[in-house]
Structure formats: C-alpha cells, structure tokens
DSSP file (Angstrom, degrees, kcal/mol; ACC not computed):
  #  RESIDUE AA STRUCTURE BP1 BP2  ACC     N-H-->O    O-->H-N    N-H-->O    O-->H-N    TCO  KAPPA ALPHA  PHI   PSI    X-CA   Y-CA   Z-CA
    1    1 A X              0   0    0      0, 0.0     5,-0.1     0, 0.0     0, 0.0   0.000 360.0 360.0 360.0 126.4    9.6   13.0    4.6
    2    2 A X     >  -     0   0    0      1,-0.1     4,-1.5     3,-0.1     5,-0.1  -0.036 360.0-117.8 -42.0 165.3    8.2   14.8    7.8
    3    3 A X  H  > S+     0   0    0      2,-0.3     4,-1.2     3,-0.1    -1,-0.1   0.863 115.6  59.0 -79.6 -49.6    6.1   13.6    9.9
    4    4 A X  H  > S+     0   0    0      1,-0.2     4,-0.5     2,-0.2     3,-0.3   0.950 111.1  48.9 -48.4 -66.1    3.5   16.5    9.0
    5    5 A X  H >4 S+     0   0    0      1,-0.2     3,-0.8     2,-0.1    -2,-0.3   0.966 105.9  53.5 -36.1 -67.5    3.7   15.2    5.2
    6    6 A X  H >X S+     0   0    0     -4,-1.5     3,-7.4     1,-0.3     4,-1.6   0.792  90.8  75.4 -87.4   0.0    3.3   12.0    5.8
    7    7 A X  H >X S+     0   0    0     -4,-1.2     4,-1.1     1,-0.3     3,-0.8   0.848  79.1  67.5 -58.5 -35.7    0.1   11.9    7.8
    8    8 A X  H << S+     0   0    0     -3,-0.8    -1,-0.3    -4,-0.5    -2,-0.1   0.353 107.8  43.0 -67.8   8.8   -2.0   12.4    5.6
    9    9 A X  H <4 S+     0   0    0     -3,-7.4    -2,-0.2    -4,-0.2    -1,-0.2   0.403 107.1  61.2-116.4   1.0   -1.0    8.9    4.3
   10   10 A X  H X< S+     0   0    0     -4,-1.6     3,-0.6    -3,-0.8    -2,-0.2   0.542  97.8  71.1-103.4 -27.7   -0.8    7.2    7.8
   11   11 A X  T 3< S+     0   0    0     -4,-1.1    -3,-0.1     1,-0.3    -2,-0.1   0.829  88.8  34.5 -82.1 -25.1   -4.5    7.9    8.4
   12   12 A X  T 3  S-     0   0    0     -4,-0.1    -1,-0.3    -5,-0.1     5,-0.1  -0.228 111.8 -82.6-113.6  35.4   -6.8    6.4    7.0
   13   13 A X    <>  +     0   0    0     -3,-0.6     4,-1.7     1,-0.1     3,-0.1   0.983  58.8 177.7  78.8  56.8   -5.7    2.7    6.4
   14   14 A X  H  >  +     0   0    0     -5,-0.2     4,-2.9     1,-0.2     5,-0.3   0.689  62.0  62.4 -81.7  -0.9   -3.8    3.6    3.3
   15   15 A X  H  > S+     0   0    0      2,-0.2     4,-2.5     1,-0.2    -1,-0.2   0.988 104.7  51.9 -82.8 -36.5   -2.1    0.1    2.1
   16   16 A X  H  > S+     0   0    0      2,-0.2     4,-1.1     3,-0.1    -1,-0.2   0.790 111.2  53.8 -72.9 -21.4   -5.8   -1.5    1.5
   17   17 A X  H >X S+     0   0    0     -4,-1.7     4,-1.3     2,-0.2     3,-0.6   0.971 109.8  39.9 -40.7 -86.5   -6.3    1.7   -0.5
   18   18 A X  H 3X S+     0   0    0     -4,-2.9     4,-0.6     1,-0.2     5,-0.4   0.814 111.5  60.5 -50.5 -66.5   -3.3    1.4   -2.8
   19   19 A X  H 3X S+     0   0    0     -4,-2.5     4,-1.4    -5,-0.3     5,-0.4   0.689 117.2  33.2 -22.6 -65.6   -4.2   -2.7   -3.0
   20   20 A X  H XX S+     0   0    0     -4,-1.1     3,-3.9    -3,-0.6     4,-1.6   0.926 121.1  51.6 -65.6 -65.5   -7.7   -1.6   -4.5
   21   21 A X  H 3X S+     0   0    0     -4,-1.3     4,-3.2     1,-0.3    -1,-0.3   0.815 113.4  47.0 -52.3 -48.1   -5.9    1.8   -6.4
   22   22 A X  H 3< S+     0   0    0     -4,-0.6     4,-0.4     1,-0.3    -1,-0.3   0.418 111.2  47.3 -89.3   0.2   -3.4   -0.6   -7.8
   23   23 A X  H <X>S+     0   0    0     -3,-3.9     4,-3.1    -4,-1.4     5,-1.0   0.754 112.3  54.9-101.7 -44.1   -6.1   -3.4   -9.1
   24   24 A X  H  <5S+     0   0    0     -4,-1.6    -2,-0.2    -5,-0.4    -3,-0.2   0.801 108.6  47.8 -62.5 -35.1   -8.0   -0.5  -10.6
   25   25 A X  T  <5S+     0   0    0     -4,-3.2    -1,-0.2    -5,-0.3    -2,-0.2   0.857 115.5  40.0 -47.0 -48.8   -5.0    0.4  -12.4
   26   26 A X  T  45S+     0   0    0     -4,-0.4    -2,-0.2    -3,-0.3    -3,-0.2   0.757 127.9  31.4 -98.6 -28.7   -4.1   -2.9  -13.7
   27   27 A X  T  <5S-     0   0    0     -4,-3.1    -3,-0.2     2,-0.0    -1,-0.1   0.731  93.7-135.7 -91.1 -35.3   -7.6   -4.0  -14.6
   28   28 A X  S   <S+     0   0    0     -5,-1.0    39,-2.5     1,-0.1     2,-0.2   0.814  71.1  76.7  76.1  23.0   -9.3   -0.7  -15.5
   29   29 A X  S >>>S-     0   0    0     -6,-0.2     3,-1.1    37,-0.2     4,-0.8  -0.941  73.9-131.3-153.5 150.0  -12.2   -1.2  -13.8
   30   30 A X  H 3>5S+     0   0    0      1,-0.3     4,-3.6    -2,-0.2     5,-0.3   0.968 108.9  49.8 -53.0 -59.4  -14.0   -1.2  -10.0
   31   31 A X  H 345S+     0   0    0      2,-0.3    -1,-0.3     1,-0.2     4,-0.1   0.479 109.5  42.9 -95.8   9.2  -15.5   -4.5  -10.7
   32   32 A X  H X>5S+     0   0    0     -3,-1.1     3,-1.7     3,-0.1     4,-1.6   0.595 113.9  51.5 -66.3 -84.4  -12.8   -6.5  -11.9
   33   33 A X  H 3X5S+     0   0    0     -4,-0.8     4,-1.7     1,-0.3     6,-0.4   0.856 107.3  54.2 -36.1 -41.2  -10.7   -5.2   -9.4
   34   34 A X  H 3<XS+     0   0    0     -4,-3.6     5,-4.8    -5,-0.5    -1,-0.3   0.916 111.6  47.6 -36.9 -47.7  -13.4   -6.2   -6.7
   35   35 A X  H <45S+     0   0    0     -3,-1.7    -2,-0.2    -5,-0.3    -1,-0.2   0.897 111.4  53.8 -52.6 -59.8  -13.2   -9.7   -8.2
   36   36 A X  H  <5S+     0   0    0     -4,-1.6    -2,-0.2     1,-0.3    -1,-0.2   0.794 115.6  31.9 -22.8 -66.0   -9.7   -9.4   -8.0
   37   37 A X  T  <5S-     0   0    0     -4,-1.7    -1,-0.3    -5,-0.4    -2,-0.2   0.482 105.3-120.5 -90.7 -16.2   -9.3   -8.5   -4.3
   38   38 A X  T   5S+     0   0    0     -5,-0.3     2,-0.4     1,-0.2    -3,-0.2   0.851  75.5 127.8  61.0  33.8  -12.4  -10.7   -3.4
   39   39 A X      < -     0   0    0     -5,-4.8    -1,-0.2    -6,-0.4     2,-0.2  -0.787  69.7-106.7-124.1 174.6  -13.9   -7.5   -2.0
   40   40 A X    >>  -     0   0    0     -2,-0.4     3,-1.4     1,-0.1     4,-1.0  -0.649  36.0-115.8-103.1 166.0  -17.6   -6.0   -3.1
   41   41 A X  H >> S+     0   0    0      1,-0.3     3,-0.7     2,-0.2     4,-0.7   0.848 115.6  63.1 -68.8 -28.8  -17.3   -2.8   -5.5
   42   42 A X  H 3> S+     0   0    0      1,-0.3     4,-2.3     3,-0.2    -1,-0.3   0.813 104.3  49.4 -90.8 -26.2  -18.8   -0.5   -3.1
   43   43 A X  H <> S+     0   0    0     -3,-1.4     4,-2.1     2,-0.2     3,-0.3   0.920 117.3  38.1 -36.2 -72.7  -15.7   -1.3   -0.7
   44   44 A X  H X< S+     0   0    0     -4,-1.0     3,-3.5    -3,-0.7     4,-0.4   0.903 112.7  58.3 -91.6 -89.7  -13.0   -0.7   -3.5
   45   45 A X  H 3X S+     0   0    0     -4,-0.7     4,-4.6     1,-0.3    -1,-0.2   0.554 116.4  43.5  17.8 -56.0  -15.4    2.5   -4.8
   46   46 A X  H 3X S+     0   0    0     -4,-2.3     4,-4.3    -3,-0.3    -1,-0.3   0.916 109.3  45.0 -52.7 -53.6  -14.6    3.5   -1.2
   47   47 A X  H <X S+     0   0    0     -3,-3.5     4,-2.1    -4,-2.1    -2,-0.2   0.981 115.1  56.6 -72.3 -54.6  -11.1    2.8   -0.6
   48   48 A X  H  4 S+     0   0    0     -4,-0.4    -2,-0.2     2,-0.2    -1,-0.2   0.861 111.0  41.9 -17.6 -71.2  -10.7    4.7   -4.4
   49   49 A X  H >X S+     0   0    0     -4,-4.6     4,-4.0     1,-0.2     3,-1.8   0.906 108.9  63.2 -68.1 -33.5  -12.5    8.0   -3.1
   50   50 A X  H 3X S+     0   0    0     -4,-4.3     4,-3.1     1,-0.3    -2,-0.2   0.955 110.8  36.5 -48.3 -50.9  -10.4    7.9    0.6
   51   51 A X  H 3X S+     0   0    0     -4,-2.1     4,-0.6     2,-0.2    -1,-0.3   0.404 106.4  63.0-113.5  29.0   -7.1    8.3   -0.9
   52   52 A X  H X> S+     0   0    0     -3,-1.8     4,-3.0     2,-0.2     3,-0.9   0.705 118.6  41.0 -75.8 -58.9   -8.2   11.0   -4.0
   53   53 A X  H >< S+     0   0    0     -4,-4.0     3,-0.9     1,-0.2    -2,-0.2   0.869 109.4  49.4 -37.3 -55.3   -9.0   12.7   -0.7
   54   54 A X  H 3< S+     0   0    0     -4,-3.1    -1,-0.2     1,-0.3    -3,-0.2   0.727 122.7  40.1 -54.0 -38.4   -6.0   11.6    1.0
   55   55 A X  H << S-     0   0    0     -3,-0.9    -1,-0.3    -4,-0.6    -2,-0.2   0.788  94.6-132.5  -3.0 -76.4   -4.2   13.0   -2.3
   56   56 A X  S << S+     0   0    0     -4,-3.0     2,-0.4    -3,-0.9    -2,-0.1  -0.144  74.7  84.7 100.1 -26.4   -5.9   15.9   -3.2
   57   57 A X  S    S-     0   0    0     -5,-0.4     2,-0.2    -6,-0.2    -2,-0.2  -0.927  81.1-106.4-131.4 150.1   -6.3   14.9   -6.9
   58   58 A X        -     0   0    0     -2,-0.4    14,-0.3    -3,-0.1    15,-0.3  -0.356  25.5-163.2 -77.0 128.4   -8.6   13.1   -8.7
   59   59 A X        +     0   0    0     -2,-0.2    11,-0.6   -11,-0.1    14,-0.3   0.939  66.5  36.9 -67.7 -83.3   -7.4    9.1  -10.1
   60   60 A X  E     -A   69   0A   0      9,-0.2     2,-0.3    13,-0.1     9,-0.2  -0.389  54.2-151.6-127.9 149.6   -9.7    8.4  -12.5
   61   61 A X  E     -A   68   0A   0      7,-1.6     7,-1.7    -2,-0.1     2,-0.3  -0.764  32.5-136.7-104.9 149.5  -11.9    9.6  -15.2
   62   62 A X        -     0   0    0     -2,-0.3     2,-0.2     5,-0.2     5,-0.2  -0.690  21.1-176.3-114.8 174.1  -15.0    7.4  -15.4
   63   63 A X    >   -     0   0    0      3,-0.5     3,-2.4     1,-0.4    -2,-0.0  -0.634  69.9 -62.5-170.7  80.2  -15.9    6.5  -19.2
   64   64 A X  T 3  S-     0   0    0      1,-0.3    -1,-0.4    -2,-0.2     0, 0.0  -0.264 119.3 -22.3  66.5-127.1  -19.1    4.6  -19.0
   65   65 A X  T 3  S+     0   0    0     -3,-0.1     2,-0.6   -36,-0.1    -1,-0.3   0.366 120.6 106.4-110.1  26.7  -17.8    1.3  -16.7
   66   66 A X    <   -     0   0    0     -3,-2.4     2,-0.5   -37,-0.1    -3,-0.5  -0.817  65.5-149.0 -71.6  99.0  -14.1    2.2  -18.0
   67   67 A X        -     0   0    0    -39,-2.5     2,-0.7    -2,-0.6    -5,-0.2  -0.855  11.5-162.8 -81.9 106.3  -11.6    3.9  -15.2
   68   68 A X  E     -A   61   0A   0     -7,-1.7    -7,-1.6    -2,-0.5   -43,-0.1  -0.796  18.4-131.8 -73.9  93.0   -9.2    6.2  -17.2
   69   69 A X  E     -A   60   0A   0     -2,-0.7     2,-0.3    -9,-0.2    -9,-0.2  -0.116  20.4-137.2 -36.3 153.8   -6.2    7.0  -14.7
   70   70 A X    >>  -     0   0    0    -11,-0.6     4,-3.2   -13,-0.1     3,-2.0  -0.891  30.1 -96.0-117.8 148.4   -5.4   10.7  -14.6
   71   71 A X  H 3> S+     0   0    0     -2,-0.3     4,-0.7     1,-0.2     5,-0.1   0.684 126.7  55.8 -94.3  28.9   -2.2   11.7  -14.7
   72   72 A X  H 3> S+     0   0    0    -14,-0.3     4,-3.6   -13,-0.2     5,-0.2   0.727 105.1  63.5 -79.2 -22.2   -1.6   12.1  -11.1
   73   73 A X  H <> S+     0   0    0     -3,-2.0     4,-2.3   -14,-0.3     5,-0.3   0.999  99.2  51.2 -44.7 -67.8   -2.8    8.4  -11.2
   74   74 A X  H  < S+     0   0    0     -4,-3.2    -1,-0.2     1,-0.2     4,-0.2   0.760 105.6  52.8 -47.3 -33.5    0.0    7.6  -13.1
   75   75 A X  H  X S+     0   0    0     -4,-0.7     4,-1.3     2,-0.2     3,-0.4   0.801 114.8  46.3 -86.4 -38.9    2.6    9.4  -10.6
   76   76 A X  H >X S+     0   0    0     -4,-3.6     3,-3.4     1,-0.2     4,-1.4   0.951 102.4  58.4 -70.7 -61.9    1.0    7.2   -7.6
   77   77 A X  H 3X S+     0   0    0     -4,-2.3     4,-1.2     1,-0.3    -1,-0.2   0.484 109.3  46.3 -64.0  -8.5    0.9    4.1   -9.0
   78   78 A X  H 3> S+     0   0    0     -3,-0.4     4,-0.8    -5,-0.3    -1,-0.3   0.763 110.1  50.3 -76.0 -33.2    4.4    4.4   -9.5
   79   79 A X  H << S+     0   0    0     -3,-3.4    -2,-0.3    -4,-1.3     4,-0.3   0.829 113.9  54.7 -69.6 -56.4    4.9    5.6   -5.9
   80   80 A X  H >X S+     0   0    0     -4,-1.4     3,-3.0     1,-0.2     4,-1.6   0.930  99.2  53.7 -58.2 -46.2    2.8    2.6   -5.2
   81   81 A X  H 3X S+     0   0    0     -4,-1.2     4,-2.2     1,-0.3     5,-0.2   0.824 103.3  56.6 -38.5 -44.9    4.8    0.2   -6.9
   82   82 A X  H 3< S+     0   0    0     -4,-0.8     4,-0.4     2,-0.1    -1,-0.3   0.485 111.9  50.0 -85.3  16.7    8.0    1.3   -4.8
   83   83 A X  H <> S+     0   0    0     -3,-3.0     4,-2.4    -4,-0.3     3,-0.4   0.840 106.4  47.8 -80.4 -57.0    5.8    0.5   -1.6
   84   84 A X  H  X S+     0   0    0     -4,-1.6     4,-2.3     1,-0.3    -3,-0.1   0.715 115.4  45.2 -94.3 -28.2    4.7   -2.7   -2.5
   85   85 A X  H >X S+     0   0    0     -4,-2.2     4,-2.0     2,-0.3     3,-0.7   0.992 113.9  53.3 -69.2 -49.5    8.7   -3.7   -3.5
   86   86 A X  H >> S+     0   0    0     -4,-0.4     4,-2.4    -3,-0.4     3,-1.1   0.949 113.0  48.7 -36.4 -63.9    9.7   -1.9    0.1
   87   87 A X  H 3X S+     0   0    0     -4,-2.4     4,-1.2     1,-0.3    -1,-0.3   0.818 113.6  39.8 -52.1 -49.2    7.1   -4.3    1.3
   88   88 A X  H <X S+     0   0    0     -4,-2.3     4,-1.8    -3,-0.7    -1,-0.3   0.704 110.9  54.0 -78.9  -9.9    8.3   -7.2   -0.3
   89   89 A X  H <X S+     0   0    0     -4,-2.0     4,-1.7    -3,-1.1    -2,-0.2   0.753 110.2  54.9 -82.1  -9.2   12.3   -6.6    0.3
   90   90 A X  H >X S+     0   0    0     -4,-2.4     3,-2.2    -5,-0.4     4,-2.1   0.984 105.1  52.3 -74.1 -65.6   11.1   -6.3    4.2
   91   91 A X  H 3X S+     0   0    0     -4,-1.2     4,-3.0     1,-0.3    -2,-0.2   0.740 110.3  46.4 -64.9 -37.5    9.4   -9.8    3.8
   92   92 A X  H 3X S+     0   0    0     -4,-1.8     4,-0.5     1,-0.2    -1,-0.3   0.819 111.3  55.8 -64.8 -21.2   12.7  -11.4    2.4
   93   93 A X  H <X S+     0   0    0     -3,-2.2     4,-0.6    -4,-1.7    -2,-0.3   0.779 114.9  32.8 -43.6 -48.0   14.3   -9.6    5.2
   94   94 A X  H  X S+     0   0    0     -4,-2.1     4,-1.5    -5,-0.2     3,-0.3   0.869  96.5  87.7-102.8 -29.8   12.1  -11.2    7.9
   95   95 A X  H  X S+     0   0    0     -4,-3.0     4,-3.0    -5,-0.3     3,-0.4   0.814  91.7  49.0 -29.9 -51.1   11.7  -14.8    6.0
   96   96 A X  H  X S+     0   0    0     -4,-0.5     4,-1.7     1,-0.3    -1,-0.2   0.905 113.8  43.5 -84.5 -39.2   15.0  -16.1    7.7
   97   97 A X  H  < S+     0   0    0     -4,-0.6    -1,-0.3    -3,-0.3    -2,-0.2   0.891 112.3  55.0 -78.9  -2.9   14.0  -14.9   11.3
   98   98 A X  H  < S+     0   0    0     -4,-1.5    -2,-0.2    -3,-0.4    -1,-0.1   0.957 111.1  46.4 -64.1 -74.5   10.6  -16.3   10.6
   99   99 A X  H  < S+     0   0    0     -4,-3.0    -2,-0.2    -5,-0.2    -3,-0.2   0.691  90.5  89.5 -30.3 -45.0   12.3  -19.5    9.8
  100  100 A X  S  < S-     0   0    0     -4,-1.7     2,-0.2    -5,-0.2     0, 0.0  -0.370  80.9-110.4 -52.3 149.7   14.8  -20.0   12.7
  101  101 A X    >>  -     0   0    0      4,-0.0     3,-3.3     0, 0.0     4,-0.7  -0.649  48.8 -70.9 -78.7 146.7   13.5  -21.8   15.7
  102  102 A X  H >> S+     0   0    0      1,-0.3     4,-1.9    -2,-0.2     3,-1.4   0.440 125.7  47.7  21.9 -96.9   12.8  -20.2   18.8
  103  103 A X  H 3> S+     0   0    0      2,-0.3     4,-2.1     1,-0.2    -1,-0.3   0.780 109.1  48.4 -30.8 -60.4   16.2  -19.6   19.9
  104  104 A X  H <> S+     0   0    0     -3,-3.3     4,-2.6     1,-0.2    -1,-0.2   0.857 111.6  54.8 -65.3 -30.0   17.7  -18.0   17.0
  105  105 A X  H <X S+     0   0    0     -3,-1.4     4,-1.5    -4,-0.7    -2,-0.3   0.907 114.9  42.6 -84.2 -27.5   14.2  -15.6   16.8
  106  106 A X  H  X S+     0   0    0     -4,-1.9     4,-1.5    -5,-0.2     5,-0.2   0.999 117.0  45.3 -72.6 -54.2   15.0  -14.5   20.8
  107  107 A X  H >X S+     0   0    0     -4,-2.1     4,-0.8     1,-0.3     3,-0.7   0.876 114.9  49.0 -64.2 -71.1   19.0  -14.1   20.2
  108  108 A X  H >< S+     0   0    0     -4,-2.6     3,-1.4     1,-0.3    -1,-0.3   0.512 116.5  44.0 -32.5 -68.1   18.3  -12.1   16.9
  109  109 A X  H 3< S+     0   0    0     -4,-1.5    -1,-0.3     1,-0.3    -2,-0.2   0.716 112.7  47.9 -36.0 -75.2   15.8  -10.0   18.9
  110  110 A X  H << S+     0   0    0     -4,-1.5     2,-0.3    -3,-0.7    -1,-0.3   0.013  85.9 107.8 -87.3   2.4   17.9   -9.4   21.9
  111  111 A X  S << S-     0   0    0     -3,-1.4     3,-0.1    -4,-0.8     0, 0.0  -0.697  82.3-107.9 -66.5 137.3   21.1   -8.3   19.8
  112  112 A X        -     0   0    0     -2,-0.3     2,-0.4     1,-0.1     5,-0.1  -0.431  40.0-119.6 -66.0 158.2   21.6   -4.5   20.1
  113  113 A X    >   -     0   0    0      3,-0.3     3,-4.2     1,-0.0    -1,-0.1  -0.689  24.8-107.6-106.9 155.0   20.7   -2.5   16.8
  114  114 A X  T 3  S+     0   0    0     -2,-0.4     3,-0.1     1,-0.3    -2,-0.1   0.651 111.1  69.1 -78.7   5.3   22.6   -1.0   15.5
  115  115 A X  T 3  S-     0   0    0      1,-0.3    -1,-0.3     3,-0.0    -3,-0.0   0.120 102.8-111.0 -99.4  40.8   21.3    2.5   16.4
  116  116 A X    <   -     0   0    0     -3,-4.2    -1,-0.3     2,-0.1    -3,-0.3  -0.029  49.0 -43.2  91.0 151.4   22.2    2.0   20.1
  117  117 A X        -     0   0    0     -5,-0.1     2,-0.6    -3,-0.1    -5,-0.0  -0.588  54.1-125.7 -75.4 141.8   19.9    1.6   23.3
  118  118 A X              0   0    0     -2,-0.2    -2,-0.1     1,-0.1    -1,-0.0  -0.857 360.0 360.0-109.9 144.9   17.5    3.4   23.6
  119  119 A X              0   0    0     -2,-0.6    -1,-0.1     0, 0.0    -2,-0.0   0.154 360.0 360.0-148.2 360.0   16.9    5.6   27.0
C-alpha cells in the first residue's frame, strides 16, 4: 500500500482504536467493551468515532444500548483480525531474541539484513 493510503491509518493512534473496534465487535456494546479493555466508555466512544473518521464509513448502528456493526464493520474487523495475527506472528518472531542473553541479542542485532547496508 502507498504511503499516501496508508496515512490515514498511521495518524491517529490507530491499534488502541481497533483494540476498542474489535471489543465492540465481539461484545456488542461500548460498555462491555470498556469493562473489557479496563478503559471508561467515553474513551472507547472516542477511539470508535476516530477511526469511522479515519475510515470514512460509519461501524455501527446504535439500537438502544445494542452496537449493530455495519457492513463496512464487518470488512474491518476482518482487516483487523489479520493485524492483530501480523502482530502476534511478529511476537513469536522476537520471543527467541527476547530470550537470548545479552550476547546472542547484540550478535543477532549486529548481523547484516538481509536487505544490505544501508548508505
């Protein structure tokens, strides 16, 4: 994705958005999902309306204290789901250099990558 695309997902602090989109999904409401996250609803309410902007389209339909996904909802929270795995195959990735002592975490670091020095 270009750079110009993605920005509008880079700005505003977008992973504690999805956390909150993706509690509002699975619970189906701001104040469970507040509960959830240990954060207070006006917080998740927040992080909700920041990335409809960041979007363009509106998540949810409100039904009394019920959040009805829309289906552009549906198409992020899927999009979220393959971040949150990205996110976790990176954290099995870095467990073992986490793990190493010292030494091993400098050699690993100080091995060339395998795109080349950069100058």
């Amino acid at each position: 994705m270009e750079t110009k695309r993605l920005r509008r997902y880079l700005r505003h602090g977008m992973l504690p958005q999805l956390a909150a989109f993706d509690a509002v999904m699975r619970l189906g409401s701001v104040t469970l999902a507040s509960e959830a996250l240990n954060m207070a609803q006006p917080t998740v309410s927040g992080h909700l309306r920041k990335l409809s902007d960041a979007v363009g389209v509106p998540l949810f339909r409100c039904d009394g204290r019920r959040m009805h996904p829309t289906a552009p909802a549906r198409a992020l929270h899927q999009g979220t789901m393959e971040v949150f795995a990205a996110f976790d195959d990176l954290e099995s990735a870095l467990a073992p250099l986490r793990d190493g002592t010292p030494r091993e975490r400098l050699r690993s670091a100080a091995e060339p990558s395998e795109f080349g020095a950069l100058s």
